[in-house]
N, C-alpha and C positions, 0 to 999 in steps of 0.2 A: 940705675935701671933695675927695675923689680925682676924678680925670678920666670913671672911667667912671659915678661916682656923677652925676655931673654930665649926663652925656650920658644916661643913660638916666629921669635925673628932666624932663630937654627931651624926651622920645620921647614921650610921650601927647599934651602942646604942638603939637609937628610931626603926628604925626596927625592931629586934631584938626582942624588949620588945612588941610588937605590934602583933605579930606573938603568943606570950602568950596567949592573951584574946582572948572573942569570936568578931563575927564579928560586933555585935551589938556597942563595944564600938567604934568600928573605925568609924560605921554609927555613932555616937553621936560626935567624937572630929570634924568630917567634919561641921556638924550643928555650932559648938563653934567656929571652929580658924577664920572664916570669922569675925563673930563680934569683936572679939579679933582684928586681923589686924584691923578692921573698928575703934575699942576705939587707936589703936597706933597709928594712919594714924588723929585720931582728936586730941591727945595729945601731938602729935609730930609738932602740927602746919603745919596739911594737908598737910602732906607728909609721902612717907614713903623712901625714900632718907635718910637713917639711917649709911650711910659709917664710920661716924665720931661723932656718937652718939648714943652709945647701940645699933649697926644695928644687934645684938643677938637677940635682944625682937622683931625686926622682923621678921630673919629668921627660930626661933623656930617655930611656927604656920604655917608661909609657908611649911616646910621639913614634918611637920604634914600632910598638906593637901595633899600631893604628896603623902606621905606614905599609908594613910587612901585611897586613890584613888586606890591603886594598890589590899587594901584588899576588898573593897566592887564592884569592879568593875564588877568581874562576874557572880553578882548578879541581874544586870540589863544589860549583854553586849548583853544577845539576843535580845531583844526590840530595834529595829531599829529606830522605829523613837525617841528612847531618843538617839540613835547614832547620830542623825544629829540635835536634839537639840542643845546638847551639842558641837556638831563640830558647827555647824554654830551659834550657839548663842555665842561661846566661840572666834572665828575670832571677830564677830560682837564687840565686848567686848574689846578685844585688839587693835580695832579701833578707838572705845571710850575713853579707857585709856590715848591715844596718844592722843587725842587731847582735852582731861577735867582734870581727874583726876589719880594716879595712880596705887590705889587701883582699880578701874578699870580692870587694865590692866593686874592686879597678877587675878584678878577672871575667868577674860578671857583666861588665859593661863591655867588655872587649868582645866576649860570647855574644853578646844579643845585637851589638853592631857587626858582627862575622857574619850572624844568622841573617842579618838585613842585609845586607850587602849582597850576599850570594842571593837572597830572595831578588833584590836590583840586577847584578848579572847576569842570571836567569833568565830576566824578561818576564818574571813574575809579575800580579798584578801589586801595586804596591800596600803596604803591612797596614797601614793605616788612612789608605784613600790617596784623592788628590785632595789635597789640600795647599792653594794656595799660600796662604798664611804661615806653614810648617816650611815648605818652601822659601818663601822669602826671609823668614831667622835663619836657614841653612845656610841661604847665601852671606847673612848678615853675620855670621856667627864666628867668622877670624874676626873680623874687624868690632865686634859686640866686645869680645876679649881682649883684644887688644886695648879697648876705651875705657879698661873698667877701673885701671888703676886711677887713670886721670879722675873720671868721675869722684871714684872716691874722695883724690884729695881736695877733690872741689868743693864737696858736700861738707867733707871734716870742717876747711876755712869757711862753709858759710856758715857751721851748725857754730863753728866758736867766735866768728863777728858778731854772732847773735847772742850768743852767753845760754846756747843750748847746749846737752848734754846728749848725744846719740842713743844711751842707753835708756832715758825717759820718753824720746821720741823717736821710737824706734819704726813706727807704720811710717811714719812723717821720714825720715832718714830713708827709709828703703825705695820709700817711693821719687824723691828726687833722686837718690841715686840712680834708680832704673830709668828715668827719664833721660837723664843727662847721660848714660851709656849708649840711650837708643838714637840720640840727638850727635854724639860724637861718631858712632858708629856708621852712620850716615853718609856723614859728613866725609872719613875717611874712607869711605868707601867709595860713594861718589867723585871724592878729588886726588885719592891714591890708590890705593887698590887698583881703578878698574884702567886709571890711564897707563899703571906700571903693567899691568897685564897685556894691555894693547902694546906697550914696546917690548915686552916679551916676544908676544907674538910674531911682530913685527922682525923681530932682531932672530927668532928662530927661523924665519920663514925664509931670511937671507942666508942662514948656512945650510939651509938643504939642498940637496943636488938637484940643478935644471933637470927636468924633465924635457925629452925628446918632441918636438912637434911631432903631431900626426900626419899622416901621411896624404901630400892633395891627391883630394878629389876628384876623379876623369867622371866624363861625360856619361859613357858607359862601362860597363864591366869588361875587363880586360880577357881576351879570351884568344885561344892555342889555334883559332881558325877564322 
């Protein structure tokens, strides 16, 4: 099992148990995972390119900071100008990343989805339109990642049945890849995701508490005369 298979099959898990406590603890894991990645990013030998070396102990804390973003967000989403803090300090950030370091560029992306988020619970109009399209990869985007490894090793075995070289045919590589991701992607989504969702639902709907029937109906208003 690849690393990110791994971390993203633990993300429902962490959710999940997040949802338990009060808000307070989500405000305090967001204060920790930074310095956390910060101690990984200097013991990893400034980096945090962890594909092929416990890249778990990185992606724990990141899946945290997402998570914890979504709990304490609407707690500050009416204050606008920390909306455009955050959006604009969080681009600013992902600029930096790219051209320094790349811890950077993980705090910047957490900033400009913080800023989007609160723009979303707000009831703001949304950052970038409706767009369809943007929409339907949000939905598609666990199970996009989820396919991506397969994809890969599908493309490696056909690029070496063939007696290709990925690195000479690298548009040609990228682009079956991305197919075969958007095509598995689908796929899981359509035959797992959405039915294990339905008995989520289903299986949550049975431990909540019966609600009371309402009260019948008379003819007319009941009245003291």
């Amino acid at each position: 099992m690849s690393t990110e298979w791994a971390g993203y099959l633990l993300f429902p898990l962490f959710a999940l148990l997040l949802t338990y406590w009060d808000r307070g603890v989500s405000l305090q894991l967001a204060i920790v995972v930074f310095p956390v990645m910060g101690l990984i990013y200097y013991f990893a030998g400034e980096t945090l390119n962890l594909a092929f070396a416990a890249g778990l102990w990185r992606l724990i804390p990141e899946f945290l900071a997402g998570m914890v973003m979504v709990r304490i967000a609407s707690a500050a989403a009416d204050y606008d100008v920390w909306r455009r803090v955050f959006i604009g300090g969080g681009a600013a950030l992902i600029l930096l990343g790219a051209l320094t370091v790349d811890v950077a560029t993980v705090l910047g992306l957490w900033m400009l989805l913080f800023g989007l988020y609160m723009q979303y619970d707000a009831q703001r109009p949304p950052a970038f339109g409706r767009r369809p399209a943007l929409h339907f990869l949000g939905l598609l985007s666990y199970c996009f990642y989820m396919s991506f490894a397969i994809a890969e090793l599908l493309t490696v075995q056909l690029f070496r049945h063939l007696g290709w070289q990925p690195t000479d045919e690298k548009a040609l590589f990228a682009l079956i890849m991305t197919g075969l991701t958007f095509i598995l992607a689908i796929l899981l989504r359509g035959f797992v995701e959405q039915p294990a969702r339905r008995a989520a639902n289903r299986w949550l709907a049975e431990d909540a508490p019966a609600q009371a029937p309402p009260p019948p109906a008379t003819e007319k208003p009941q009245s003291l005369f």
